[in-house]
C-alpha positions as protocol buffer text, in pm:
chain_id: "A"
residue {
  index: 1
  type: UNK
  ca { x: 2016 y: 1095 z: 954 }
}
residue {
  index: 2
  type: UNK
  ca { x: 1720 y: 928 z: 1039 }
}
residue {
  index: 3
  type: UNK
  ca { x: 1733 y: 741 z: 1417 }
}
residue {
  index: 4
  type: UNK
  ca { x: 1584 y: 352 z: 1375 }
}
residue {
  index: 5
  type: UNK
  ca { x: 1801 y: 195 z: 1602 }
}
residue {
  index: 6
  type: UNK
  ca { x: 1789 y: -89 z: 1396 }
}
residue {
  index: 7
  type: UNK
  ca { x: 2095 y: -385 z: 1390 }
}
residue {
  index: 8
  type: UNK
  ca { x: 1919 y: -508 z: 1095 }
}
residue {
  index: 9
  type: UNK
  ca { x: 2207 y: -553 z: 837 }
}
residue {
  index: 10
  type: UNK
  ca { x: 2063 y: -371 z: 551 }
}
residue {
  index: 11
  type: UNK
  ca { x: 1958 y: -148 z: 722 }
}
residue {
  index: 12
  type: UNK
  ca { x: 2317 y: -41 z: 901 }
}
residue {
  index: 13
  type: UNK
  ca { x: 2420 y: -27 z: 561 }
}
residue {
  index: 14
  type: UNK
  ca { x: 2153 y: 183 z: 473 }
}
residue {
  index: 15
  type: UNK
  ca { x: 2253 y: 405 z: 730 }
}
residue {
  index: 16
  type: UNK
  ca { x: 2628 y: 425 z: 662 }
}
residue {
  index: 17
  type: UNK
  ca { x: 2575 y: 508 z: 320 }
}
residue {
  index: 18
  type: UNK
  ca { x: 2345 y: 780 z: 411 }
}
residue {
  index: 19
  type: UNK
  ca { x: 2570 y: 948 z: 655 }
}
residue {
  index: 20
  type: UNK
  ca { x: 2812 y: 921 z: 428 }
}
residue {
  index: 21
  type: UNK
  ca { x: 2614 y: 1118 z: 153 }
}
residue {
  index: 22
  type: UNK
  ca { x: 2522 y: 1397 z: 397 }
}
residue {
  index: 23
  type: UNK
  ca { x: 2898 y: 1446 z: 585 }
}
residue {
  index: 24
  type: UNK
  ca { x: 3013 y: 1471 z: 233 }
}
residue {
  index: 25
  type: UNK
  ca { x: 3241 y: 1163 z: 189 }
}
residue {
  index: 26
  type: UNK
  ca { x: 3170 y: 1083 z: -140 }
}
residue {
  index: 27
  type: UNK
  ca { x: 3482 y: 785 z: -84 }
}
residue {
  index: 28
  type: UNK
  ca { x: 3319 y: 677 z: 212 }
}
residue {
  index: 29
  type: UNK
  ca { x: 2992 y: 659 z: 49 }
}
residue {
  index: 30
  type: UNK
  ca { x: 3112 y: 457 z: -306 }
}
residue {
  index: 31
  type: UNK
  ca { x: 3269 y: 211 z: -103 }
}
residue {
  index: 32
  type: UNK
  ca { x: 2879 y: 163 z: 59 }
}
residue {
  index: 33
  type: UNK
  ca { x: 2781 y: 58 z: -296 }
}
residue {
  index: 34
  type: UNK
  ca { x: 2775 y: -245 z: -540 }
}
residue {
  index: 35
  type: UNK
  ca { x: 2970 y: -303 z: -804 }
}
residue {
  index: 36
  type: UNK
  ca { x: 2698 y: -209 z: -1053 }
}
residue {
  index: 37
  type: UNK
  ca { x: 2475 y: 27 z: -890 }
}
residue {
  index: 38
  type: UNK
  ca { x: 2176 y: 263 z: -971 }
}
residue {
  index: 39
  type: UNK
  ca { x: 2037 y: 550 z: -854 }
}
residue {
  index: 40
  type: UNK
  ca { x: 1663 y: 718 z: -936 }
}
residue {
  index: 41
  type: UNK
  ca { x: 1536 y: 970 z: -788 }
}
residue {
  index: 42
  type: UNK
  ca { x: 1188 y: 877 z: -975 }
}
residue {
  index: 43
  type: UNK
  ca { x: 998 y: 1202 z: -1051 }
}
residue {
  index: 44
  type: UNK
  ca { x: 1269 y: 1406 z: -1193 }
}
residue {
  index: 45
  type: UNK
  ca { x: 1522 y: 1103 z: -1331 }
}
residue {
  index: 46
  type: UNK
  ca { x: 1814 y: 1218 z: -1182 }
}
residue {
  index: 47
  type: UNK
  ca { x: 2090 y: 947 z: -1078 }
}
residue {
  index: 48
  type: UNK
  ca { x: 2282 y: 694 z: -1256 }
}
residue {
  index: 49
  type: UNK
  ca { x: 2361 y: 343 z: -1394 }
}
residue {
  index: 50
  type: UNK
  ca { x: 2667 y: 187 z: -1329 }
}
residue {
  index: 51
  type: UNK
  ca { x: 2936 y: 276 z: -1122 }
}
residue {
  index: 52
  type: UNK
  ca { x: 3069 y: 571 z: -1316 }
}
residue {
  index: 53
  type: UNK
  ca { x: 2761 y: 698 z: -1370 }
}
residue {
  index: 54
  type: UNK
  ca { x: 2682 y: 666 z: -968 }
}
residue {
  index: 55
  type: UNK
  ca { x: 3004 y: 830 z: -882 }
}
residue {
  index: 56
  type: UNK
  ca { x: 2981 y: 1149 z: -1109 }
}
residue {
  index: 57
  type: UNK
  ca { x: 2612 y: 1196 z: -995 }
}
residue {
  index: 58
  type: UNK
  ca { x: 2732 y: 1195 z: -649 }
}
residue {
  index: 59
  type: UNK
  ca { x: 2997 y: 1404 z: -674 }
}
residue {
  index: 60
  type: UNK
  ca { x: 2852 y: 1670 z: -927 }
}
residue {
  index: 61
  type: UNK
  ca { x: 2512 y: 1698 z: -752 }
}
residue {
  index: 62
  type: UNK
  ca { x: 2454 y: 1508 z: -443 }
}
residue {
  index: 63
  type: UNK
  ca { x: 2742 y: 1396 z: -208 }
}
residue {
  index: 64
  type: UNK
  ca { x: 2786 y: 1710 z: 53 }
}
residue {
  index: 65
  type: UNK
  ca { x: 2515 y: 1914 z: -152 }
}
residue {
  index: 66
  type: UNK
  ca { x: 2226 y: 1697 z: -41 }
}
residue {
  index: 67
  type: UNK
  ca { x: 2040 y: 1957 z: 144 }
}
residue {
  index: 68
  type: UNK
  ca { x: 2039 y: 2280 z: 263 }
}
residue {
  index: 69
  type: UNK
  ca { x: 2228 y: 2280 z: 660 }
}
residue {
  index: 70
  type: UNK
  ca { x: 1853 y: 2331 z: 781 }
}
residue {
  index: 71
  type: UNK
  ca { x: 1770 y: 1989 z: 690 }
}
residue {
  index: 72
  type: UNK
  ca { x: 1569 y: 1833 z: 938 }
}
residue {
  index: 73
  type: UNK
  ca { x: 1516 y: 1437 z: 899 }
}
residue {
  index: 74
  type: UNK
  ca { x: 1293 y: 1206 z: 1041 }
}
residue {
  index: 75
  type: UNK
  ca { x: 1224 y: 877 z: 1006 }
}
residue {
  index: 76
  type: UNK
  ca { x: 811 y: 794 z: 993 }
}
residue {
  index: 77
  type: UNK
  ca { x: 800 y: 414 z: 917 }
}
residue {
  index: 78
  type: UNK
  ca { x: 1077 y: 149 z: 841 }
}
residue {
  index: 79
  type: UNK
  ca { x: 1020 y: -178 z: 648 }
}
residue {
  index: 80
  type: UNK
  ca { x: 1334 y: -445 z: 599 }
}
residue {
  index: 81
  type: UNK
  ca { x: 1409 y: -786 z: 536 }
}
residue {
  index: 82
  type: UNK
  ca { x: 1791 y: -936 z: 431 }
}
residue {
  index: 83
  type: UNK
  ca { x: 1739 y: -765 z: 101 }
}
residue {
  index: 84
  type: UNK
  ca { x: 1552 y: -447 z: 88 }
}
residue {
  index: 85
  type: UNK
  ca { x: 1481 y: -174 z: 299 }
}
residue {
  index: 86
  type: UNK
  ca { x: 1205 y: 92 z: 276 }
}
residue {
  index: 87
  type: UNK
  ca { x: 1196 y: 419 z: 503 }
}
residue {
  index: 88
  type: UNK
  ca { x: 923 y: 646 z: 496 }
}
residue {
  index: 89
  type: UNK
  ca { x: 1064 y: 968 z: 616 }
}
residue {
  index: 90
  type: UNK
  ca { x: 935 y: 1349 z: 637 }
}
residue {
  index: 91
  type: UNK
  ca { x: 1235 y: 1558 z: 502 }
}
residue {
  index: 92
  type: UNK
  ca { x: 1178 y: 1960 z: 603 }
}
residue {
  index: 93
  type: UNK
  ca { x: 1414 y: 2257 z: 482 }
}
residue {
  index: 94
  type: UNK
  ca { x: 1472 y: 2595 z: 367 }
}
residue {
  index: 95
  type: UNK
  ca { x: 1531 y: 2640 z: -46 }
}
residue {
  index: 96
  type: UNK
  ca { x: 1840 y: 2830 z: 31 }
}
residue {
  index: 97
  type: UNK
  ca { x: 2076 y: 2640 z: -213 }
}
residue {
  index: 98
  type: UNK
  ca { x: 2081 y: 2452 z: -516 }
}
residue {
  index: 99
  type: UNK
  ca { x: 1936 y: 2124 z: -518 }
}
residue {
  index: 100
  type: UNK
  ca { x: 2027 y: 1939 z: -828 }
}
residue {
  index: 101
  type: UNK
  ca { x: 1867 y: 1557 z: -737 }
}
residue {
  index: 102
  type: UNK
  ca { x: 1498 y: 1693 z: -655 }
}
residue {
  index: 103
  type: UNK
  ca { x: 1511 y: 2074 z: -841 }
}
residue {
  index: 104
  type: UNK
  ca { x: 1738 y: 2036 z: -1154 }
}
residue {
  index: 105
  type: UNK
  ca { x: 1733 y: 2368 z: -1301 }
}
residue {
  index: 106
  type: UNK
  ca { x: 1549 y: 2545 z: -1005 }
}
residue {
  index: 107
  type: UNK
  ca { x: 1732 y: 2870 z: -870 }
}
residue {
  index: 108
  type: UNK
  ca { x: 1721 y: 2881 z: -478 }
}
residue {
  index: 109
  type: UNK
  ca { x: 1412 y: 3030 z: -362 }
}
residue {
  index: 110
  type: UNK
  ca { x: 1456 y: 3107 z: 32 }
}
residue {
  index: 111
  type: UNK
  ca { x: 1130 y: 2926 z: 81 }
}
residue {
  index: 112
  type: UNK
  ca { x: 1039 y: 2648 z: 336 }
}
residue {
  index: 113
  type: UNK
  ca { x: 934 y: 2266 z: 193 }
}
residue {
  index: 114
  type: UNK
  ca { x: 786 y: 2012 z: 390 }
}
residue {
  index: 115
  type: UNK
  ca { x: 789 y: 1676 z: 245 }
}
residue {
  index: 116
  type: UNK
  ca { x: 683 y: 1252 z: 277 }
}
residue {
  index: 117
  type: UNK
  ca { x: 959 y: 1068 z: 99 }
}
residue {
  index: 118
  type: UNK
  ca { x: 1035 y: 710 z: 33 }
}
residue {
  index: 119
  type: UNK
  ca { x: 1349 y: 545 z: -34 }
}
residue {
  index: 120
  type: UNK
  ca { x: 1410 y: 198 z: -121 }
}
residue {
  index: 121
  type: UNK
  ca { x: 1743 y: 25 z: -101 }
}
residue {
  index: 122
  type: UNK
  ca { x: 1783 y: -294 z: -221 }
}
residue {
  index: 123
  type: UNK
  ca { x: 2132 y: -477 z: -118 }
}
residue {
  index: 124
  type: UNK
  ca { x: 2337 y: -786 z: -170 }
}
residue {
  index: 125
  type: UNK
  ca { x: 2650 y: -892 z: -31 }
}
residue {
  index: 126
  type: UNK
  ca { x: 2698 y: -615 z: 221 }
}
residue {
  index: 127
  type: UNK
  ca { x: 2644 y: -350 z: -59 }
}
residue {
  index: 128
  type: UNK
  ca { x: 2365 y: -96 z: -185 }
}
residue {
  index: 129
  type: UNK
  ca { x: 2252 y: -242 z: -542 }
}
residue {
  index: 130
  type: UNK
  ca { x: 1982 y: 56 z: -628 }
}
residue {
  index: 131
  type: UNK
  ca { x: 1793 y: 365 z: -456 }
}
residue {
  index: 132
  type: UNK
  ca { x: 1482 y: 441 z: -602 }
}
residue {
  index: 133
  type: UNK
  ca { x: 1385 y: 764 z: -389 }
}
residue {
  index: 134
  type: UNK
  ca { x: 1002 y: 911 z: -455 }
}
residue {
  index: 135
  type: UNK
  ca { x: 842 y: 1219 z: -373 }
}
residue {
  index: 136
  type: UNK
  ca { x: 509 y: 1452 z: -467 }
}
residue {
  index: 137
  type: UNK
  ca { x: 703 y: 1683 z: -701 }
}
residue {
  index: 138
  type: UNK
  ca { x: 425 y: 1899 z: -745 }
}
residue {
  index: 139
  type: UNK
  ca { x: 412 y: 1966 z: -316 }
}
residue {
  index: 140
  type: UNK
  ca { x: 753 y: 2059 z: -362 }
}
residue {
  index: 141
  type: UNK
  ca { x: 706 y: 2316 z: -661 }
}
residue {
  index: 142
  type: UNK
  ca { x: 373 y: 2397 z: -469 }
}
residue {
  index: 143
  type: UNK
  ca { x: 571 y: 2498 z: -157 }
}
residue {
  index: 144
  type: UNK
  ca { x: 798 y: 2686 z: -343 }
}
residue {
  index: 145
  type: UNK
  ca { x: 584 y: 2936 z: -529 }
}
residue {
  index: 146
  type: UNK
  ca { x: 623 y: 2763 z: -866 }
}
residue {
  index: 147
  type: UNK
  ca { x: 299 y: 2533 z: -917 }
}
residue {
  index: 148
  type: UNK
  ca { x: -22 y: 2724 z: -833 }
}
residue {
  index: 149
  type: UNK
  ca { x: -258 y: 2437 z: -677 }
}
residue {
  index: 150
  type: UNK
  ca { x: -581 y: 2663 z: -765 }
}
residue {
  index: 151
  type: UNK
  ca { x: -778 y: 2419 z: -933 }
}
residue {
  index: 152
  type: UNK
  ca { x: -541 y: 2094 z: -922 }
}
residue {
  index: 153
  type: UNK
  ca { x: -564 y: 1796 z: -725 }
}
residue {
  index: 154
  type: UNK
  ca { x: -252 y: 1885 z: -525 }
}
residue {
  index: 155
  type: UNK
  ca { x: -146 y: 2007 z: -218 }
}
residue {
  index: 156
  type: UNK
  ca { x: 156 y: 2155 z: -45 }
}
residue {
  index: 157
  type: UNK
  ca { x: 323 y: 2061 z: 342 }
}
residue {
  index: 158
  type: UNK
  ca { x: -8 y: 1969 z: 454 }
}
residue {
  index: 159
  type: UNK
  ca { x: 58 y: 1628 z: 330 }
}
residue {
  index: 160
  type: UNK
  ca { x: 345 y: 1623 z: 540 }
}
residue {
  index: 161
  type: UNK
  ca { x: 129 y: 1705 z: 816 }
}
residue {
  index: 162
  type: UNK
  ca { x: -70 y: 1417 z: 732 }
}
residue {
  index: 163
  type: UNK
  ca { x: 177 y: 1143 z: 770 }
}
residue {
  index: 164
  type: UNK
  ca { x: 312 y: 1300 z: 1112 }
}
residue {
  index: 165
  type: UNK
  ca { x: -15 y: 1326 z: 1225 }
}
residue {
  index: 166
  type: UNK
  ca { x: -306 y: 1101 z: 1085 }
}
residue {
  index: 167
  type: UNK
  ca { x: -543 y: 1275 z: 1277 }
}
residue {
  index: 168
  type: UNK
  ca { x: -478 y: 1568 z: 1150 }
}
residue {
  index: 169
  type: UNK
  ca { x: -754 y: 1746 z: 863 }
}
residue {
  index: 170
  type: UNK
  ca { x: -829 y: 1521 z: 570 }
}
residue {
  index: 171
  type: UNK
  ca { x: -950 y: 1666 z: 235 }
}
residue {
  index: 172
  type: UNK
  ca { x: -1296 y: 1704 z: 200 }
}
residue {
  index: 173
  type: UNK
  ca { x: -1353 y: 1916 z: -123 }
}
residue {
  index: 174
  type: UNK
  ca { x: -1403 y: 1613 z: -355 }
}
């Protein structure tokens, strides 16, 4: 879970619910969440509206399958006010499992992906109201050996690179 030592409010909340998703609670993390909440995890439309619909995603694809155990987690940048908060994080493991919210479909493939992420929670009354969660979809496939980037505008973990280090190589084949 990402460190922000942050006594922000919404963003302890934030924080709860999130440790809650990875230790597995899926309890623990419903009671983190509104009475009508939604979930989209934007490039591949996976979540739910409502809280029926939150709960079964959770517990059929998310909640204690969130990542692989070699997850590694860290937070880049961190924007809140009393409503909303926004973490930019850089999320890094090993395709060893399935991963239903970010590969639906996709067969472990023992590979390593490097990624920038952004999640935005938006809260009210001590509750999560939404996630929207975005990534580069085509890194991911890119890292895994299922996207050839040969002639695309995309790249792979090197735009992970990027955000941990901004001095690192920019593109130059324009």
């Amino acid at each position: 879970m990402p460190d922000a030592s942050s006594a922000h409010p919404v963003a302890t909340l934030f924080e709860e619910h999130m440790q809650a998703e990875l230790d597995g609670d899926l309890e623990r993390t419903m009671v983190t969440m509104s009475a009508i909440p939604h979930l989209n995890h934007v490039p591949v439309r996976a979540g739910g509206h409502g809280r029926e619909a939150v709960r079964a995603f959770y517990e059929e694809h998310l909640v204690g399958k969130f990542f692989p155990p070699d997850v590694e987690i860290s937070l880049v940048s961190r924007t809140v006010d009393d409503h909303q908060v926004v973490d930019e994080l850089l999320i890094a493991f090993t395709h060893t499992q399935a991963i239903d919210w970010m590969l639906p479909g996709v067969a472990p493939t023992g590979r390593h992906v490097r990624i920038p992420l952004v999640v935005i929670v938006r809260a009210d009354g001590g509750k999560v109201e939404h996630e929207h969660i975005y990534w580069d979809q085509a890194s991911v496939l890119v890292q895994l050996g299922l996207l050839d980037p040969a002639g695309l505008p995309v790249t792979g973990a090197e735009q992970a690179d990027l955000v941990a280090d901004p001095s690192g190589p920019h593109r130059t084949d324009y």
